[in-house]
N, C-alpha and C positions, 0 to 999 in steps of 0.2 A: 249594700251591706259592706261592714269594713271588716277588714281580716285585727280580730281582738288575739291577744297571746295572752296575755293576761289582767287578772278581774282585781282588783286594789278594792277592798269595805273601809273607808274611812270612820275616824274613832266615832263622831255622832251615830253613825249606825244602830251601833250598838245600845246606844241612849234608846232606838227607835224601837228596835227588838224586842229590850226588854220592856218597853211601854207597853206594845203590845203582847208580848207574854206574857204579864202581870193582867192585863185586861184578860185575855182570853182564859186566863188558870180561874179568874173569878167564876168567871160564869158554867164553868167545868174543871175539876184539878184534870190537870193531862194536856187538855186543848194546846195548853203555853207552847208545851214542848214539841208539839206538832208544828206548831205555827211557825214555831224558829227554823225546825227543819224545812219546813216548805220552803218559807223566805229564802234561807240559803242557799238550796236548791236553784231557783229561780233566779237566784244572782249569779250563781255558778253557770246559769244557761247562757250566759251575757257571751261568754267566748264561743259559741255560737251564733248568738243571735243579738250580739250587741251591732247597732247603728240602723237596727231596722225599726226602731220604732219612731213614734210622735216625738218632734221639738214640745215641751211648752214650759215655760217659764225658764228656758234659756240652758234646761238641763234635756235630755233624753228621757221618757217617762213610760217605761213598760208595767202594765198592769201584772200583779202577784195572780198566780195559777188558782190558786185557792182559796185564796181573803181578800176581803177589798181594800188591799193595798194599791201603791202604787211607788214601783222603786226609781227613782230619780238619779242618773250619772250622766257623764263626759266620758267623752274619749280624746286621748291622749297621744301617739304614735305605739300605736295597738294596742294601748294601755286602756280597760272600762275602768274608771272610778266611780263607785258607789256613793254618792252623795247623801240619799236619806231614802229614808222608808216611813212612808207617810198614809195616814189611814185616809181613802178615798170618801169617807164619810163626812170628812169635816168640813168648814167653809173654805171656801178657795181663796179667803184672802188670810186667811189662818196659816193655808199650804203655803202661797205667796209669800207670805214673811218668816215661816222654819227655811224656804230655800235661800231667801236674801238675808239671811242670817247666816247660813254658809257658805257665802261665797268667796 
């Protein structure tokens, strides 16, 4: 595990958030808002528990507590960068190319 000081959310994030808050408020108004908070939540865990998860696709890739997400970062010199937030549902060559699009 690496000692994290601090968690950076890069601007796509945010693209990814409200993707999925917009999906989740469909299928219940309210869900959205939970969703985001969990997300960030979960990204705020990073300065904890950032460098202990899985490599894959060249990023860190810890699984969201509550949705099937999955949040994607780098570490920096103690720095997590939030890469993307990507819904664990889709094809993995769909995930593949949102991360090689951010690089």
């Amino acid at each position: 595990m690496r000692k994290i000081r601090e968690v950076v959310i890069l601007s796509d994030v945010a693209h990814d958030l409200n993707n999925g808050k917009e999906f989740y408020n469909r299928s219940e108004p309210g869900v959205g808002d939970y969703f985001w908070d969990s997300l960030v939540a979960d990204m705020k865990s990073l300065i904890i528990y950032g460098g202990v998860h899985i490599v894959k696709n060249g990023y860190y890739r810890m699984s969201a507590k509550r949705f099937p997400y999955s949040i994607y970062y780098t570490i920096e010199k103690q720095v997590a960068y939030v890469i993307a937030v990507l819904p664990m549902r889709k094809d993995p060559l769909w995930i593949e190319d949102q991360l090689r699009v951010r690089e």
